[in-house]
PDB file of N, CA, C and O in Angstrom, chain B, residues numbered from 101:
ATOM      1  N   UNK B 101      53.909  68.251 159.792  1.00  0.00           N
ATOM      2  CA  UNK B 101      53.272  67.452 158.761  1.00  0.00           C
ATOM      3  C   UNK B 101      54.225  67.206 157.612  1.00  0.00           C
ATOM      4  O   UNK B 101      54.273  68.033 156.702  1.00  0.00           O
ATOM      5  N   UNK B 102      54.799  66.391 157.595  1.00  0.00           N
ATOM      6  CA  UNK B 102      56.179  65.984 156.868  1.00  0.00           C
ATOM      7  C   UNK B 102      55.703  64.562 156.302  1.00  0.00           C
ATOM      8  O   UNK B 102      56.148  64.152 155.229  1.00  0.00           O
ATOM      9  N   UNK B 103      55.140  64.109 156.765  1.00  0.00           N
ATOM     10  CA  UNK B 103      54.984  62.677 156.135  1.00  0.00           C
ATOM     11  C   UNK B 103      54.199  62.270 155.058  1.00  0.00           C
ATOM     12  O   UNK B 103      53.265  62.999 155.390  1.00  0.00           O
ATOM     13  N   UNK B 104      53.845  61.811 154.206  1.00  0.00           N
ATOM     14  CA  UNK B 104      53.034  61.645 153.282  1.00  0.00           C
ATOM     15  C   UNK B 104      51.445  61.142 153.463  1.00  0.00           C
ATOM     16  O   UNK B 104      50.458  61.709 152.994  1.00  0.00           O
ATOM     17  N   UNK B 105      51.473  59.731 154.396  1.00  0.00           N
ATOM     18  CA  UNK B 105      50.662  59.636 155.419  1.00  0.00           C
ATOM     19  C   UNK B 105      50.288  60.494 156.201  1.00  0.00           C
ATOM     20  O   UNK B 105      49.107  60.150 156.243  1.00  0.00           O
ATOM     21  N   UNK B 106      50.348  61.372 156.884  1.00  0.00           N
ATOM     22  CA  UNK B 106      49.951  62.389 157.630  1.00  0.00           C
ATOM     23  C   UNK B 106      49.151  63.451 157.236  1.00  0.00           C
ATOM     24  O   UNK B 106      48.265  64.078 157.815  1.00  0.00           O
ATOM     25  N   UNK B 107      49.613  63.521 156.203  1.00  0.00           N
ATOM     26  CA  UNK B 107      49.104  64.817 155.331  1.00  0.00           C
ATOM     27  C   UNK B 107      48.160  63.747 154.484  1.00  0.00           C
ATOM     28  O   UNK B 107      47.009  64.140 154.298  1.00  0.00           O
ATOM     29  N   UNK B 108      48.407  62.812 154.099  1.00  0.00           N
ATOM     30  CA  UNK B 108      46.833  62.413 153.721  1.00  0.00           C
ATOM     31  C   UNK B 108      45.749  62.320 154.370  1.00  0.00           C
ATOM     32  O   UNK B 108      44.556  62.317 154.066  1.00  0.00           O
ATOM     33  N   UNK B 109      46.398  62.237 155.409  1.00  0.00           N
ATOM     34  CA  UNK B 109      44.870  61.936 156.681  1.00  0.00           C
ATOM     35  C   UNK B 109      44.687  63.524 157.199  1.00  0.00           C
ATOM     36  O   UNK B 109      43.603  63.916 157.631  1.00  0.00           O
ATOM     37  N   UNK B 110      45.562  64.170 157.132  1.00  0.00           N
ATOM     38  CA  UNK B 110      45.163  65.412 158.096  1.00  0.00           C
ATOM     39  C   UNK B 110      44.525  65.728 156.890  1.00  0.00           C
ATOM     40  O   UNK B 110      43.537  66.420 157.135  1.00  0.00           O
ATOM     41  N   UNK B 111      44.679  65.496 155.577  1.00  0.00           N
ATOM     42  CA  UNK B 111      43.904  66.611 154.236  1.00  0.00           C
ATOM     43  C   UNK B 111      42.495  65.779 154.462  1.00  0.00           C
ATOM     44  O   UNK B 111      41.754  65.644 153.488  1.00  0.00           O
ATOM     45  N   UNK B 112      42.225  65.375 155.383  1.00  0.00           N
ATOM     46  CA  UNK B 112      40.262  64.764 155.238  1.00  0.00           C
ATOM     47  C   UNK B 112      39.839  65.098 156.750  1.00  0.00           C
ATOM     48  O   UNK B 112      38.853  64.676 157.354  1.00  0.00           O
ATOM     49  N   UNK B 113      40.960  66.066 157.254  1.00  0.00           N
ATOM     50  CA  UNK B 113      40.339  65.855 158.873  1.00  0.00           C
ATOM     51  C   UNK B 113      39.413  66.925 158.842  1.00  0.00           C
ATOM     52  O   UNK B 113      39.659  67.933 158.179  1.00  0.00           O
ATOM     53  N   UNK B 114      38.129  66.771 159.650  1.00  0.00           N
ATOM     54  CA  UNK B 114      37.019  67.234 160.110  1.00  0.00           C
ATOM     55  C   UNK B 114      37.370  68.713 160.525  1.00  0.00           C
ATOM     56  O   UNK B 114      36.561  69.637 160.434  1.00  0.00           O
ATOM     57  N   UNK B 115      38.690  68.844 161.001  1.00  0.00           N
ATOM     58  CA  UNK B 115      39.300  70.454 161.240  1.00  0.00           C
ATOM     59  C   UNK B 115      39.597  70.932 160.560  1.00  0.00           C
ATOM     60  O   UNK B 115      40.769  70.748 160.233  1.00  0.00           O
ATOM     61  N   UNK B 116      38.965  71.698 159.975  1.00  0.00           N
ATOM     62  CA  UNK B 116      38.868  73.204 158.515  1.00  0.00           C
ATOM     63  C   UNK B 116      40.648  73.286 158.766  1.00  0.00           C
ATOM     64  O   UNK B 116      41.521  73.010 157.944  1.00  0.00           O
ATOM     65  N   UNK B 117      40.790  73.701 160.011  1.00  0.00           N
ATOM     66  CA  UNK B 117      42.362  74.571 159.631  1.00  0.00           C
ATOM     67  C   UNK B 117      43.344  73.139 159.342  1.00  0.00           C
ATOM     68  O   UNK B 117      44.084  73.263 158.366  1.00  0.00           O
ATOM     69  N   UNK B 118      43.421  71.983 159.979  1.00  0.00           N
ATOM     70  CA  UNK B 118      44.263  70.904 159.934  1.00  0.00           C
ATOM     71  C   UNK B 118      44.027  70.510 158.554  1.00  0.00           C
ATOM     72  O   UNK B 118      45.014  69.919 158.114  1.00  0.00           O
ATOM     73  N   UNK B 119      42.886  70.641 157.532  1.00  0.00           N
ATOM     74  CA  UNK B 119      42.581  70.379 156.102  1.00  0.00           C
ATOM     75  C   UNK B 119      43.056  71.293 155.284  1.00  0.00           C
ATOM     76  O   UNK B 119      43.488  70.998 154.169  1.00  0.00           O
ATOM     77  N   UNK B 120      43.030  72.340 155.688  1.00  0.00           N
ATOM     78  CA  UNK B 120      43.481  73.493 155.066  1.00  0.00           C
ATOM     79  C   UNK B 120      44.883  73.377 155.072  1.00  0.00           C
ATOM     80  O   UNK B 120      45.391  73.014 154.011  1.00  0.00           O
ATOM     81  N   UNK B 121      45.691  73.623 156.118  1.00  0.00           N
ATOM     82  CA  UNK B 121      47.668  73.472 155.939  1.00  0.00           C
ATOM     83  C   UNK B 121      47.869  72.086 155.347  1.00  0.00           C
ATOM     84  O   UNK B 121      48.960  71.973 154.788  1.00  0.00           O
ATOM     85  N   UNK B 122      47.167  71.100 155.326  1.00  0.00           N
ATOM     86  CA  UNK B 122      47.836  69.434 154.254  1.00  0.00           C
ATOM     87  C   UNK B 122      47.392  70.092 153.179  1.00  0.00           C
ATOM     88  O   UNK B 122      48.350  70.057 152.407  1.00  0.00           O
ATOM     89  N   UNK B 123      46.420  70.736 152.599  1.00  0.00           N
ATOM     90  CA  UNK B 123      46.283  70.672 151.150  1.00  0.00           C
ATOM     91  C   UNK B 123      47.130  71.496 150.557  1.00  0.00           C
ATOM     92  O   UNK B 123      47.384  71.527 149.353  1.00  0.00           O
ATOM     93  N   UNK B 124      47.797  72.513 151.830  1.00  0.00           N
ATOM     94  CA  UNK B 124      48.972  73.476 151.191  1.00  0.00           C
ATOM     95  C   UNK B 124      50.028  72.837 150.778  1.00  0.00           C
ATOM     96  O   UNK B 124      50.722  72.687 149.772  1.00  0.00           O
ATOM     97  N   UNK B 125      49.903  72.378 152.289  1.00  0.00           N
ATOM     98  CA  UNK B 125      51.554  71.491 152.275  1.00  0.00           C
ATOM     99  C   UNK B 125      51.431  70.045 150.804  1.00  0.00           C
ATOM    100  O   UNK B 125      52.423  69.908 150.088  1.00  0.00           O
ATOM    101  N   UNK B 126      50.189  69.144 150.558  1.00  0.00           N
ATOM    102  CA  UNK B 126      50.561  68.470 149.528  1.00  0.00           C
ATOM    103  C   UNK B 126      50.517  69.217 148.262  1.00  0.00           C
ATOM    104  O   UNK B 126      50.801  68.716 147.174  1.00  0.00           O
ATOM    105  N   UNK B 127      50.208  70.242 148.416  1.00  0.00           N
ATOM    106  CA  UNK B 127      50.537  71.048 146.525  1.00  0.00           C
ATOM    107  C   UNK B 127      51.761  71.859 146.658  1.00  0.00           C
ATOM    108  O   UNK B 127      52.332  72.357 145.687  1.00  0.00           O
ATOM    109  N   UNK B 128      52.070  71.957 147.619  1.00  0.00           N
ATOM    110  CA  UNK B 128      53.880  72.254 147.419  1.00  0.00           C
ATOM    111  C   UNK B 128      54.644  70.721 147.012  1.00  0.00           C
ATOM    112  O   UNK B 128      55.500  70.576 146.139  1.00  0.00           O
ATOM    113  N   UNK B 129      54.065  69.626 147.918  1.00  0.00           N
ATOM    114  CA  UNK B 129      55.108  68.616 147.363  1.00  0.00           C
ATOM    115  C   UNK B 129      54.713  68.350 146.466  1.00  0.00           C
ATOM    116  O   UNK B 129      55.663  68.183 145.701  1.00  0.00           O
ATOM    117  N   UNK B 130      53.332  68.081 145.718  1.00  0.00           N
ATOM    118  CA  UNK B 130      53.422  67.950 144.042  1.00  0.00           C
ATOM    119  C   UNK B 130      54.079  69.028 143.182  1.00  0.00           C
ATOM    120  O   UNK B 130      54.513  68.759 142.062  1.00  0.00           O
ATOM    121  N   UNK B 131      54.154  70.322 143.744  1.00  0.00           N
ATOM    122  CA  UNK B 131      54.859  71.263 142.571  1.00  0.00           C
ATOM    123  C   UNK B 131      56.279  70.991 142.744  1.00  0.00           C
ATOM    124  O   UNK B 131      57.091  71.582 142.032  1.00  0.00           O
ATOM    125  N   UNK B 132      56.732  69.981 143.804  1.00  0.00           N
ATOM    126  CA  UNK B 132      58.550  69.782 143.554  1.00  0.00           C
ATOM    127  C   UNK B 132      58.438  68.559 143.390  1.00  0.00           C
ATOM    128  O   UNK B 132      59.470  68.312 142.765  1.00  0.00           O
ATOM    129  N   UNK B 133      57.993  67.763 143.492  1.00  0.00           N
ATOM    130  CA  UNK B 133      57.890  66.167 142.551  1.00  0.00           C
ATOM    131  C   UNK B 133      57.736  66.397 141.068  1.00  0.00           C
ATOM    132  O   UNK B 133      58.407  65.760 140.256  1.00  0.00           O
ATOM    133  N   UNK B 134      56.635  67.529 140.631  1.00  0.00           N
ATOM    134  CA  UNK B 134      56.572  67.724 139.180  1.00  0.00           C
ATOM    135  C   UNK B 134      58.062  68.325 138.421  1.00  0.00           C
ATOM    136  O   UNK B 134      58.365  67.952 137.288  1.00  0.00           O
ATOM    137  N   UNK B 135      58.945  69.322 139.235  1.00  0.00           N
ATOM    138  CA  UNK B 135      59.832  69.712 139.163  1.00  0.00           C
ATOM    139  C   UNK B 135      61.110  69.094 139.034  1.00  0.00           C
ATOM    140  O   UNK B 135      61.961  69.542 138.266  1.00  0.00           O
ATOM    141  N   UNK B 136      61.332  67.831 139.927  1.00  0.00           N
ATOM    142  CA  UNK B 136      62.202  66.964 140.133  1.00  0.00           C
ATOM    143  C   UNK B 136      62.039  66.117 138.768  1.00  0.00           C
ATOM    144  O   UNK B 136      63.072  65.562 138.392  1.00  0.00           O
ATOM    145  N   UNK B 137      60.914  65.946 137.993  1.00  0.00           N
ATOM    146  CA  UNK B 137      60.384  64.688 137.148  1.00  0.00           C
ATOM    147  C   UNK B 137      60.983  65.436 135.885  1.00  0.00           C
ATOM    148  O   UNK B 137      61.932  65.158 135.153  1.00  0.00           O
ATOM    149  N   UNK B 138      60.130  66.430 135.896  1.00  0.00           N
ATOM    150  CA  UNK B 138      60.422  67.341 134.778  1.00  0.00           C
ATOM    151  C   UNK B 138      62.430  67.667 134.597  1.00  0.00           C
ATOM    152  O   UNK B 138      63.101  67.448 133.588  1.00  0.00           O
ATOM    153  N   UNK B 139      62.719  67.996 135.387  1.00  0.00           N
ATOM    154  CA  UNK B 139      64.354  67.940 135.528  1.00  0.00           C
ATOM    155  C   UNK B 139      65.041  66.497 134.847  1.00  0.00           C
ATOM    156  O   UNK B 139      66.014  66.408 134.098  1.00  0.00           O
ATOM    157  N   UNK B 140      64.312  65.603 135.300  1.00  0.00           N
ATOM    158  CA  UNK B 140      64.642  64.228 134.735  1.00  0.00           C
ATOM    159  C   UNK B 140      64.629  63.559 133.712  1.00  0.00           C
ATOM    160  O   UNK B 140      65.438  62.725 133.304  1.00  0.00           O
ATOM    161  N   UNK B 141      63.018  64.194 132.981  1.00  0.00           N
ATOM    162  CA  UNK B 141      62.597  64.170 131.601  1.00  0.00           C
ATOM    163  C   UNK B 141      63.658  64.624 130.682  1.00  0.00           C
ATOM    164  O   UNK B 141      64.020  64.048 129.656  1.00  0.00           O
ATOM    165  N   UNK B 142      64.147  65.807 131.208  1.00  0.00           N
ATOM    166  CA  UNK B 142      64.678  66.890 130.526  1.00  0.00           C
ATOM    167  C   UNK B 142      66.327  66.170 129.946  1.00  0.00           C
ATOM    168  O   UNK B 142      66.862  66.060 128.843  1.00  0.00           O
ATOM    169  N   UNK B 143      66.647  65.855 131.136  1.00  0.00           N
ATOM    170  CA  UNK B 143      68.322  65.479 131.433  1.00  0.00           C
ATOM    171  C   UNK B 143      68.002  63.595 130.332  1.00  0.00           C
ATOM    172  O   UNK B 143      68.716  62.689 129.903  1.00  0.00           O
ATOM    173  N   UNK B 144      66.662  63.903 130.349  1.00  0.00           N
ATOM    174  CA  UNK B 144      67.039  61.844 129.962  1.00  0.00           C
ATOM    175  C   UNK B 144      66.195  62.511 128.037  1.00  0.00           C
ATOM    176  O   UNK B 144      65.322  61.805 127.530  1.00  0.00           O
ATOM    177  N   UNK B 145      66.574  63.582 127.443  1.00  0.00           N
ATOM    178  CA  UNK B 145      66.128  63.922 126.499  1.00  0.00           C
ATOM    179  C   UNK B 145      64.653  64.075 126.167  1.00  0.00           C
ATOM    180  O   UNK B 145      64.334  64.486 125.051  1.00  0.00           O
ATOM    181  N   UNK B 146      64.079  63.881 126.739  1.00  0.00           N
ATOM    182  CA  UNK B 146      62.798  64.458 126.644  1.00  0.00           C
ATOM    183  C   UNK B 146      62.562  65.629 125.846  1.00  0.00           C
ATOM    184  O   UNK B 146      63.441  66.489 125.896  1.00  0.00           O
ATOM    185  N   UNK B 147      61.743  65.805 125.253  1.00  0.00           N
ATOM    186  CA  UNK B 147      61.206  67.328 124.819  1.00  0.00           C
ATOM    187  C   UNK B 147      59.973  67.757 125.698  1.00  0.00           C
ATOM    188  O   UNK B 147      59.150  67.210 126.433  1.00  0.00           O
ATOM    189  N   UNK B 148      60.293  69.106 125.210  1.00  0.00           N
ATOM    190  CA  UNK B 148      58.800  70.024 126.129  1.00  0.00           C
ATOM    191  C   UNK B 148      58.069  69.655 125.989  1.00  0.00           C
ATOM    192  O   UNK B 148      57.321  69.501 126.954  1.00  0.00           O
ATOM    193  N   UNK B 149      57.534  69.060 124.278  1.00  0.00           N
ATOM    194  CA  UNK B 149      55.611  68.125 123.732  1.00  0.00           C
ATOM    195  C   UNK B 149      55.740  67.004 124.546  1.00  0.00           C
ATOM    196  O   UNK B 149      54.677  66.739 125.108  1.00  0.00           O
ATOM    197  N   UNK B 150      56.678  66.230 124.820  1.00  0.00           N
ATOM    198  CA  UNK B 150      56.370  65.029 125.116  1.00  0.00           C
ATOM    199  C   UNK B 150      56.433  64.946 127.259  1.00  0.00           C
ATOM    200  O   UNK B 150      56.001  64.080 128.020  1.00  0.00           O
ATOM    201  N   UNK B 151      57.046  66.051 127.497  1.00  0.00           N
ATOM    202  CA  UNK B 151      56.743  66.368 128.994  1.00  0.00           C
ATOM    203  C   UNK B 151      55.333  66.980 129.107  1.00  0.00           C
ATOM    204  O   UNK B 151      54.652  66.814 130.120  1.00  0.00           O
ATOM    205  N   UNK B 152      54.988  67.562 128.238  1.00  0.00           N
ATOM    206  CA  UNK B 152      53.597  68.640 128.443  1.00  0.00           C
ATOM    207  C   UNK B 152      52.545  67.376 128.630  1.00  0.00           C
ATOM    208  O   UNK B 152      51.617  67.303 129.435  1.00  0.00           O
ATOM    209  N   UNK B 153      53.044  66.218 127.461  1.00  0.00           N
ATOM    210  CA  UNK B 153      52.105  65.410 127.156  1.00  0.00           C
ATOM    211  C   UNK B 153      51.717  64.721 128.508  1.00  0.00           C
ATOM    212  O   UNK B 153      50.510  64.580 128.703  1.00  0.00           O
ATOM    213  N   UNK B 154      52.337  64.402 129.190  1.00  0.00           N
ATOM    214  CA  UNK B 154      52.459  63.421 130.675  1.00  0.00           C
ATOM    215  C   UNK B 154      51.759  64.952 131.472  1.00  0.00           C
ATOM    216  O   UNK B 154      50.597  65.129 131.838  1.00  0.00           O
ATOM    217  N   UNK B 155      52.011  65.156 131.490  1.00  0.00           N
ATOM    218  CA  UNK B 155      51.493  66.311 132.783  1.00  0.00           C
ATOM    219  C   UNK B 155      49.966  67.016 132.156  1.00  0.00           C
ATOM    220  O   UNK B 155      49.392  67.780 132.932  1.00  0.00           O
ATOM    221  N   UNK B 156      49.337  66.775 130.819  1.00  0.00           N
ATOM    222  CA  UNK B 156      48.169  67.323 130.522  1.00  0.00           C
ATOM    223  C   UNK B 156      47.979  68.367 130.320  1.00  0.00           C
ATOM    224  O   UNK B 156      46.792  68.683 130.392  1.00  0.00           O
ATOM    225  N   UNK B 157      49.199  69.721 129.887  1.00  0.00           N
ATOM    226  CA  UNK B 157      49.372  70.884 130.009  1.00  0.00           C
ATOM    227  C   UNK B 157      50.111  71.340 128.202  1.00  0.00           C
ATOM    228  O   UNK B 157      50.808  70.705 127.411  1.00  0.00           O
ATOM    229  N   UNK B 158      49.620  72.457 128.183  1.00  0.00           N
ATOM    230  CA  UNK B 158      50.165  72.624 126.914  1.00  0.00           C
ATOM    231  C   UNK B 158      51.604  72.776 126.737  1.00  0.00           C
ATOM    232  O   UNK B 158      51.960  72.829 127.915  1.00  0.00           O
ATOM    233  N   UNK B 159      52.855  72.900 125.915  1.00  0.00           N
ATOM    234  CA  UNK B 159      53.876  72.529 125.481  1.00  0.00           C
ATOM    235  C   UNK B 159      54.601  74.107 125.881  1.00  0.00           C
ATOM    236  O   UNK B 159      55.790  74.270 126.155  1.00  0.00           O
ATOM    237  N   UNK B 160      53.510  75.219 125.828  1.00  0.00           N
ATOM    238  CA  UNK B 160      54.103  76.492 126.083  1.00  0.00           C
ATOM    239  C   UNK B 160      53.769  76.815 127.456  1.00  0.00           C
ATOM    240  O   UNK B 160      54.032  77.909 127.955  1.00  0.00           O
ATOM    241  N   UNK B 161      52.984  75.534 128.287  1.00  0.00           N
ATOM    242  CA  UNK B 161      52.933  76.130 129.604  1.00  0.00           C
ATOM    243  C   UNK B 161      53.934  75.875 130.594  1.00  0.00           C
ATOM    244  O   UNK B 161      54.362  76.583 131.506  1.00  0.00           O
ATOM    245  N   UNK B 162      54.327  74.265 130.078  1.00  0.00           N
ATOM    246  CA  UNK B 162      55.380  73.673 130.837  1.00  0.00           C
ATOM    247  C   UNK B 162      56.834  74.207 130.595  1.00  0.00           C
ATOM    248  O   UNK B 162      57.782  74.067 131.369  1.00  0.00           O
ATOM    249  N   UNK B 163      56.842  74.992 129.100  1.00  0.00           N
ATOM    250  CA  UNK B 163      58.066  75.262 128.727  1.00  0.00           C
ATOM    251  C   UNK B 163      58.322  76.381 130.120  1.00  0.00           C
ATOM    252  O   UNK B 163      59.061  76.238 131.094  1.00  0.00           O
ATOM    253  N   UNK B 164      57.450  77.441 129.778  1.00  0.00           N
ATOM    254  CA  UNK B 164      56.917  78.930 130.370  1.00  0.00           C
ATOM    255  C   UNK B 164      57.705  78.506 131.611  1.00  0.00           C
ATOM    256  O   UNK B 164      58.809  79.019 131.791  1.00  0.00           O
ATOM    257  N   UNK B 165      57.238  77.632 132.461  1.00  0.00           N
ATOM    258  CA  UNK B 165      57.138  76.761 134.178  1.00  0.00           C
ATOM    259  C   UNK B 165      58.345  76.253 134.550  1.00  0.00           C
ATOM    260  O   UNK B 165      58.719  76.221 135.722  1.00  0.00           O
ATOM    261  N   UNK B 166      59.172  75.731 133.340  1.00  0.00           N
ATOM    262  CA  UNK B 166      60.456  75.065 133.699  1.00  0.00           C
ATOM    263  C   UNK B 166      61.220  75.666 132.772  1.00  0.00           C
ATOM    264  O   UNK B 166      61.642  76.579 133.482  1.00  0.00           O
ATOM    265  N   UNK B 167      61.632  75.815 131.906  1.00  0.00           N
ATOM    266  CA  UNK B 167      62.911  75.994 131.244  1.00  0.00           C
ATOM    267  C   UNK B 167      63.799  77.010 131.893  1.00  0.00           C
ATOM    268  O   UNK B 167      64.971  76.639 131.831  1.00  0.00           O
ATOM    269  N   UNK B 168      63.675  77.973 132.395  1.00  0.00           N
ATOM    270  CA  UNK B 168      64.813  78.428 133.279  1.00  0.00           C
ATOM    271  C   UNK B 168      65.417  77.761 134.554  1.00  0.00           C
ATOM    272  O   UNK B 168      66.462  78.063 135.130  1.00  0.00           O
ATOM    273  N   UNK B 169      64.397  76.653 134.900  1.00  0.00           N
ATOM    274  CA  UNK B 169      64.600  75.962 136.288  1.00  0.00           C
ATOM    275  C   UNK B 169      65.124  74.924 136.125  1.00  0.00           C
ATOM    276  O   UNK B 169      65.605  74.570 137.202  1.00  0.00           O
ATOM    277  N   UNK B 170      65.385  73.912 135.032  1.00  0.00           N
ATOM    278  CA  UNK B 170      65.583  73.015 134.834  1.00  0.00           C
ATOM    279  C   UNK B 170      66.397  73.193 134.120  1.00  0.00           C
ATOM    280  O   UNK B 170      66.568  74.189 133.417  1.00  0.00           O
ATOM    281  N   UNK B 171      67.404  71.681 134.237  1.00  0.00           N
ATOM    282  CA  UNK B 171      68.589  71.735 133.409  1.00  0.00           C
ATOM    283  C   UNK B 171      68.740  70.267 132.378  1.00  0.00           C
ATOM    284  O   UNK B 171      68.664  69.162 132.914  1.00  0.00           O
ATOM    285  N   UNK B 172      68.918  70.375 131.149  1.00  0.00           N
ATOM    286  CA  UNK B 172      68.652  69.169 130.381  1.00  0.00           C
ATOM    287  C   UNK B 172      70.734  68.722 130.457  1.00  0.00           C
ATOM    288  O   UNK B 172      71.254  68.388 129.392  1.00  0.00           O
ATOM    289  N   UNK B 173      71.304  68.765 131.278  1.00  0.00           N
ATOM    290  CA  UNK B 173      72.518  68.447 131.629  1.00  0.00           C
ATOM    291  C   UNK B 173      72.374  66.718 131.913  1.00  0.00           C
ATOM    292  O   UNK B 173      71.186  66.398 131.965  1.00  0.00           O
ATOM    293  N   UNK B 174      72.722  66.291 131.984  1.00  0.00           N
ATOM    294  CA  UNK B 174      72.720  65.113 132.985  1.00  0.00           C
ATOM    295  C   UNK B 174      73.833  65.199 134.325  1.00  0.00           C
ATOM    296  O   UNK B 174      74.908  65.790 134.434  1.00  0.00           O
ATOM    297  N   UNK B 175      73.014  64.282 135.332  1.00  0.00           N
ATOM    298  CA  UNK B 175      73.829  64.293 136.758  1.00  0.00           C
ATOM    299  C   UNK B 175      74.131  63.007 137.280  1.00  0.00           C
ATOM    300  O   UNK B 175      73.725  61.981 136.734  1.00  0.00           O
ATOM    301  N   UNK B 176      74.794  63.010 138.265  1.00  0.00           N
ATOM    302  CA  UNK B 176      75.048  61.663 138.825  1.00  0.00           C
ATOM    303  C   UNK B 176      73.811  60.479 139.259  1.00  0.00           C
ATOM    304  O   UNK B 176      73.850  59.249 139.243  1.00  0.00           O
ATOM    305  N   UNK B 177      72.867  61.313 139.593  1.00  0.00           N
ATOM    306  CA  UNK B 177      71.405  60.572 139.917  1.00  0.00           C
ATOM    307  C   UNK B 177      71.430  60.257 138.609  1.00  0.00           C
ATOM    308  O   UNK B 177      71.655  59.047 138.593  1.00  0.00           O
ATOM    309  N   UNK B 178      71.359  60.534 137.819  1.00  0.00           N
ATOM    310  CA  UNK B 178      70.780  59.758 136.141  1.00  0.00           C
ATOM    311  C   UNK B 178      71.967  58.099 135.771  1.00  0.00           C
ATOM    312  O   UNK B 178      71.791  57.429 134.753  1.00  0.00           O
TER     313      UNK B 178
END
């Protein structure tokens, strides 16, 4: 279950266990899409209030969540 499509449809299938591993598997890929974004925010100057603000989370939760993981460097992707 790799695909994005797939896992949307398997997360509504009628099989408890096939519903159960997509909803795992899509909240792992939202916690590294949020991660990847947040990295991006960071590197393109962003602050923690104004990342917290987009994600709906307080300023000390997102800090808490990323600041050791993330790097406000910039990279070649930027």
């Amino acid at each position: 279950m790799s695909d994005a499509t797939d896992l949307a449809t398997a997360a509504t299938s009628d099989d408890v266990a096939v519903g159960l591993r997509a909803a795992a598997a899509l909240r792992l890929l939202a916690e590294r899409l949020e991660e990847v974004q947040v990295a991006r925010a960071r590197r393109q100057g962003w602050s923690w209030q104004e990342i917290s603000g987009s994600l709906g989370v307080s300023k000390q939760a997102v800090h808490k969540k990323y600041a050791g993981r993330v790097s406000a460097q910039p990279t070649e992707e930027d």
